[in-house]
N, C-alpha and C positions, 0 to 999 in steps of 0.2 A: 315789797316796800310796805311797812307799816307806819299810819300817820297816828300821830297824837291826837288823841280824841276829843276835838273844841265842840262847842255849840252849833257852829256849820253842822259839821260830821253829826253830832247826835240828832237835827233835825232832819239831814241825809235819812237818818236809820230809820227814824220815826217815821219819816214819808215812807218810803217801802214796806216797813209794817204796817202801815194803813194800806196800802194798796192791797199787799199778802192778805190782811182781814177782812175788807169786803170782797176780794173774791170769793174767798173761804165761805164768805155769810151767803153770796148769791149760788152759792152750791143747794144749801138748805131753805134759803126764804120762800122759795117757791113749792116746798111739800105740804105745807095747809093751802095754798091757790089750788092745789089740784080738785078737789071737788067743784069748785065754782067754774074751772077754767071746763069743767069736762061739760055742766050746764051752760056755759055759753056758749061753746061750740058747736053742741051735741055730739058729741063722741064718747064714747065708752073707754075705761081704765086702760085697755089693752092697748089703746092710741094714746091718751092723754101721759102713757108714762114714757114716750119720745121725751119729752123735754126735760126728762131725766135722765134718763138712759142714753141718749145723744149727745148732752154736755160731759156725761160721767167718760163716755166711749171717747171723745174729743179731747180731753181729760188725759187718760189714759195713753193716747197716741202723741198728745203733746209732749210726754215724759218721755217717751222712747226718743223724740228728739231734740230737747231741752238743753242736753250737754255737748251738743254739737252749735245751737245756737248759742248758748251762754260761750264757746269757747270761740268762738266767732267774729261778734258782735259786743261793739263795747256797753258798758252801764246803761249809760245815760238813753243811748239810741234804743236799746232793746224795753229796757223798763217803760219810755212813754210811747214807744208805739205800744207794746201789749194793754196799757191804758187805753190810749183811743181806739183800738179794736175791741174792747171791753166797751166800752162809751158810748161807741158804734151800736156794739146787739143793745146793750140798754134802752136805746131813742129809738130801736128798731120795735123791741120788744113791747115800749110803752105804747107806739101805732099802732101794732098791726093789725090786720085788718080783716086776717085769717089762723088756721093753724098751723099753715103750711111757716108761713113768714113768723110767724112765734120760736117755729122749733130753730127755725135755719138761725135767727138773732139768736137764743141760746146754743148755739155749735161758735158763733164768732164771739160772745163771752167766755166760753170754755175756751179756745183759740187763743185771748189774752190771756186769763187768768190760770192757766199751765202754767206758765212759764215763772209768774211769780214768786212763788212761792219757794221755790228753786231758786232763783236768782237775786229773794233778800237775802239766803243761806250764804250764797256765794261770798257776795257784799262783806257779811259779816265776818267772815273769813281772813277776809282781807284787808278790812282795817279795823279788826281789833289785836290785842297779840292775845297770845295761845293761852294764859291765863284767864283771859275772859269769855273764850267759848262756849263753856259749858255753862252759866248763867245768862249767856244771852240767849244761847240758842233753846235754854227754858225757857224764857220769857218769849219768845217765838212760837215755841210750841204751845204755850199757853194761851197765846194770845189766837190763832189760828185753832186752838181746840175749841175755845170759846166762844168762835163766831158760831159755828153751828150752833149751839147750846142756846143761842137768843133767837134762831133767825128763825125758828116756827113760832114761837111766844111772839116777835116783834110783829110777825107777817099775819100775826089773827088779827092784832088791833091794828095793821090798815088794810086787811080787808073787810072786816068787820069795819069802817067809819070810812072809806072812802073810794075801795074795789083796789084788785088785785093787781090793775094797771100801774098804781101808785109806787108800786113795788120795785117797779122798772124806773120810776122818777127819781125816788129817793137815789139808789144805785147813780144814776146820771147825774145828780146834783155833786155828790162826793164825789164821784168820777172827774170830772172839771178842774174843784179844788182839789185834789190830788196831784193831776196830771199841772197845773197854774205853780202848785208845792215845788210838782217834779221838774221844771222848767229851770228855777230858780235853786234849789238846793240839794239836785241831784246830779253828781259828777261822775267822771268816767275815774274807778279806780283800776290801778298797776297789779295784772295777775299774769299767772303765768297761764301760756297758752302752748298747746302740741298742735300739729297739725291735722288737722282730723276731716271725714269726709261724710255726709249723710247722702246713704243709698236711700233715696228718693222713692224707686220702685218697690223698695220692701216697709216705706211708711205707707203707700198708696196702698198695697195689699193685705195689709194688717188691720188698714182702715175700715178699706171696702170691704172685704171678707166679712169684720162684723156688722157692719152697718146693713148687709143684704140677708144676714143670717136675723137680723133684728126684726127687719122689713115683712123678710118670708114668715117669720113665726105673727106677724102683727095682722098680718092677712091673712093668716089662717082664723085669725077672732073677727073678721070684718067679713070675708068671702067663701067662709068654709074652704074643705080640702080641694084646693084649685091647682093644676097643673103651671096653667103660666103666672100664677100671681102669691103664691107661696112657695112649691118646692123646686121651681126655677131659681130664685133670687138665695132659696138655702142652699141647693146643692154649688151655684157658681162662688156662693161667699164659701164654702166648706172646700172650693177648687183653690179660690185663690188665698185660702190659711194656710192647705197642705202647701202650694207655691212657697207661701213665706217662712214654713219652718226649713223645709228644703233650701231652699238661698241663704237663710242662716247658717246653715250644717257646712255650707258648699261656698260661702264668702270668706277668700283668707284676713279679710279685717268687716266679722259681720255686723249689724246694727244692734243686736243684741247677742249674747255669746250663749244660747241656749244649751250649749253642752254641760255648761251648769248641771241640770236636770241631770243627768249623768250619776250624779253625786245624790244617791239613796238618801239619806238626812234632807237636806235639797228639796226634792221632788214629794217627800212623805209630806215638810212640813208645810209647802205653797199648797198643796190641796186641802190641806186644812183649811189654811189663811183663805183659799179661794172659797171653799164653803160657810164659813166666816160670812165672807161677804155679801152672803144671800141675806142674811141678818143685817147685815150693817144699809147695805139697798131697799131693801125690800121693805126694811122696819120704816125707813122715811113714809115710805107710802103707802106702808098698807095701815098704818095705824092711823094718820090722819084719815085716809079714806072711809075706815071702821068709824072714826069718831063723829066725822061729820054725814056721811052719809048715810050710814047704818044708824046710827043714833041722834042724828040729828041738832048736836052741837054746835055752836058756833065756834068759827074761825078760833078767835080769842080763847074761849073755852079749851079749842084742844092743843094750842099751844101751850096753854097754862098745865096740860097734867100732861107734857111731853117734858116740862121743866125743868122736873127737878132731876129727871134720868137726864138728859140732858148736861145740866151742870154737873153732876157727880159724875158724868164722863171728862168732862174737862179739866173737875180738878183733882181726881183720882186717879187719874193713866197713872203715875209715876207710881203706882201701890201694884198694878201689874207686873211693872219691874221687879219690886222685891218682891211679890210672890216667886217669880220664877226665878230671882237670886236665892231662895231659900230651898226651893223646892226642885226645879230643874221642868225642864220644856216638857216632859210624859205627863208631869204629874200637872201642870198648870194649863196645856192642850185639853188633858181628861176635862177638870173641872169646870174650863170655860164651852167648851162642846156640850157637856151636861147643862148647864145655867140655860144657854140659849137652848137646846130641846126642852127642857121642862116650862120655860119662857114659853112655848107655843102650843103647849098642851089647854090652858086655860081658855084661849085663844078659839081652838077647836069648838069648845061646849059652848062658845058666850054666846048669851041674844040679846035682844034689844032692850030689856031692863037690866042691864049688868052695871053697877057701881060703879063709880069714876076712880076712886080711890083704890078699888080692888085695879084697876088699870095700871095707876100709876106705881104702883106697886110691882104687876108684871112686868115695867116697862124698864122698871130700874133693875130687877134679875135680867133682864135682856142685855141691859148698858154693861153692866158687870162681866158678864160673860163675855162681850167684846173686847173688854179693856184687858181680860186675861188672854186675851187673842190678837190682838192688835201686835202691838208695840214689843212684847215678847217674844212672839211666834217668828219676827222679825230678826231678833238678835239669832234666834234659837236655829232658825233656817242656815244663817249667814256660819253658823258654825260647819257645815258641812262643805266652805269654801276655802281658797286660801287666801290671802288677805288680799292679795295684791289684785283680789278677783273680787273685793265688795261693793264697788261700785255697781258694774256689772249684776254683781246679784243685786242691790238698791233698784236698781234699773228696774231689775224685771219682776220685783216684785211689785212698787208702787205703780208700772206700768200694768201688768195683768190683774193685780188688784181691782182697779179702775174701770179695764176692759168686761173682766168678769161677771163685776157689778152692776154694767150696765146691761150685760144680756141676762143675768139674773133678774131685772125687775122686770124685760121684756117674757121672761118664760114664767113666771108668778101671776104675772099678769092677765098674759093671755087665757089660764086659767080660770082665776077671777073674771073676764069676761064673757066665758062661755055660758056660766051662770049668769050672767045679769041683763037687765036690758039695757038697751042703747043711753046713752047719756047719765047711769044709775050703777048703783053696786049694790048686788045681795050677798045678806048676811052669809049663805051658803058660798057664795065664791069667796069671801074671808075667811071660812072656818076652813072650806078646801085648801085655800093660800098656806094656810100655817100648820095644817096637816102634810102637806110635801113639806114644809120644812124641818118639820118635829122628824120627821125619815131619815133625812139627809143630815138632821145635824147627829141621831142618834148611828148615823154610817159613821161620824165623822169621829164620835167616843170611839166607835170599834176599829178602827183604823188606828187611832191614839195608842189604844191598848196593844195592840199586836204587833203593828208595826214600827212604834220608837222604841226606842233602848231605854230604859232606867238610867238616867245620866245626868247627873245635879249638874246645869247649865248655870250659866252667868251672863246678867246685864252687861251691852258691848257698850 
């Protein structure tokens, strides 16, 4: 059923795009707090980046069962409770009163704001007609590219004027009038629904697996090589992953259809997309970390030359597309695996009087090379499925994406803190950081070259 679209309905949309956008912003506002939060607590990178790596992993696991709740559970119900579980870590967040209760309130923000973003797509869907999809779900896309793109810029000037805690207030005050919006002009729309089931056991396994692989690499930076407090918590999370691909392979209706991967095109091009992600994680945090703690920066200051790479990711994504409408997925994979390797070469030599300008400069070769890896590598993948199968692939990219990313900054990380001291970052563990990834992204050019086809792809 499609409704005519009054002023109700378009504040309907407008509310759920605002909900969709400060999720989106509390992804990113908290990667300038990481220096400050690591001196309040006294803890070192390898810990402080749980509260990234936890929401992203959370994140992540929320997708894999999003289309089970979205088929579910109607509008209205689903939309403001993932608000007030949102709401919730927020007032949790702005408390607490340790690290422990920090990270846990960022996994029950992550816990809402999954579902969102997914579920204004839905919305959209459904009451607009088929003519107007593809200009709203720009303005969608645009609007959720663009939260990140302020929310280290926004998060310097309040920590810099009023501390890091703030950060969690403002979140909670729009949270309220959102959820007061959503009350009032948010209704339950007519979709169709199948009958569908969520194995329970295989989100719990998928969960726990990385969460204990997270755990065990972060205690190797805090208790050295320890029997029960590092390679217990990796080898049980490494038992129970092999568990959950095996119950996928062996479930006649599994929670993700990993046989996908099966399909050569498929499996070349999500390893990209997953090494991708070391860039797209890692860069949150290690450049703020290099900005303020290595140089000494304020807050403000490094969101101000994270800026403009920032915004030229938001409103440049669509130029990735024609790249690789012109050029095809070998040749647009080559060049963005290049961009980000060369992106960390710089990175390696820097020291503590290095240029801000020469930064913002590497940072925007960085953004670039994502944008030719993002959003292309996407379409470019989904070509080695059949259609009736892109969901499924949707699934399990934006779900291991996320996953990925989040034990990407746990293994960078730990890294960076083997060089540094406790509540500090040396400039040696950031040059370390960005030389494993100048490696891994230059595997990822040789992988491009050898193993895809020459085959002029096209935007889906």
């Amino acid at each position: 059923m499609k409704f005519k679209l009054l002023s109700y309905e378009k504040i309907m949309v407008v509310v759920l795009f605002s909900g969709a956008f400060f999720a989106s912003l509390s992804q990113s506002l908290l990667s300038n707090a990481v220096p400050v939060i690591m001196h309040d607590f006294v803890i070192n990178a390898s810990v402080v980046q749980l509260l990234t790596s936890s929401y992203t992993l959370t994140m992540g696991v929320v997708a894999i069962a999003t289309p089970y709740l979205i088929n579910k559970y109607d509008v209205r119900k689903l939309f403001l409770t993932c608000m007030s579980i949102f709401l919730v870590g927020c007032v949790m967040s702005y408390f607490a009163p340790n690290f422990i209760v920090l990270v846990v309130s960022r996994i029950l923000q992550a816990l809402g704001a999954g579902v969102l973003f997914t579920l204004t797509q839905i919305v959209i869907l459904y009451i607009y007609s088929k003519d107007k999809y593809a200009i709203i779900l720009s303005y969608l896309g645009l609007i959720i590219g663009f939260a990140p793109s302020i929310g280290p810029t926004l998060a310097g000037f309040i920590i810099d004027f009023s501390g890091w805690r703030n950060i969690f207030l403002l979140l909670a005050i729009v949270s309220v009038i959102i959820i007061l919006l959503g009350l009032h002009y948010v209704y339950n729309v007519e979709k169709e629904t199948t009958e569908t089931t969520m194995d329970v056991l295989s989100v719990f396994a998928i969960g726990f697996s990385m969460l204990l692989i997270m755990i065990g690499i972060t205690n190797i930076t805090l208790n050295g090589i320890s029997l029960l407090y590092s390679f217990v918590p990796i080898i049980i999370g490494i038992i129970l992953f092999v568990f959950f691909i095996h119950r996928q392979y062996h479930m006649e209706v599994p929670l993700i259809n990993l046989k996908l991967f099966n399909n050569r095109l498929f499996l070349v091009v999500n390893i990209i997309i997953y090494i991708s992600c070391f860039a797209w994680m890692s860069g949150y945090i290690l450049v703020p970390l290099f900005l303020q703690s290595t140089l000494g920066v304020s807050a403000v200051i490094c969101g101000l030359v994270m800026l403009p790479a920032t915004i030229i990711n938001a409103v440049l994504n669509p130029v990735g597309g024609k790249f690789y409408e012109m050029f095809g997925g070998k040749f647009t994979s080559i060049i963005g695996c290049l961009l980000l390797a060369v992106s960390c070469i710089p990175f390696i030599f820097f020291n503590d009087n290095v240029n801000l300008i020469i930064i913002v400069l590497i940072y925007i070769v960085r953004i670039i090379g994502l944008i030719l890896l993002f959003l292309p590598m996407f379409a470019y993948a989904l070509k080695g499925v059949d259609e009736k199968e892109y969901t499924q692939g949707l699934s399990i990219i934006n779900s291991n994406r996320e996953i990925v990313g989040s034990l990407s900054t746990t293994i960078i990380l730990a890294f960076v803190s083997v060089l540094s001291v406790k509540g500090s970052v040396s400039l040696q563990g950031i040059n370390l950081a960005f030389f494993l990834q100048m490696i891994l992204f230059f595997i990822a050019v040789l992988i491009s070259i050898f193993l895809l086809k020459s085959e002029k792809g096209h935007i889906m």
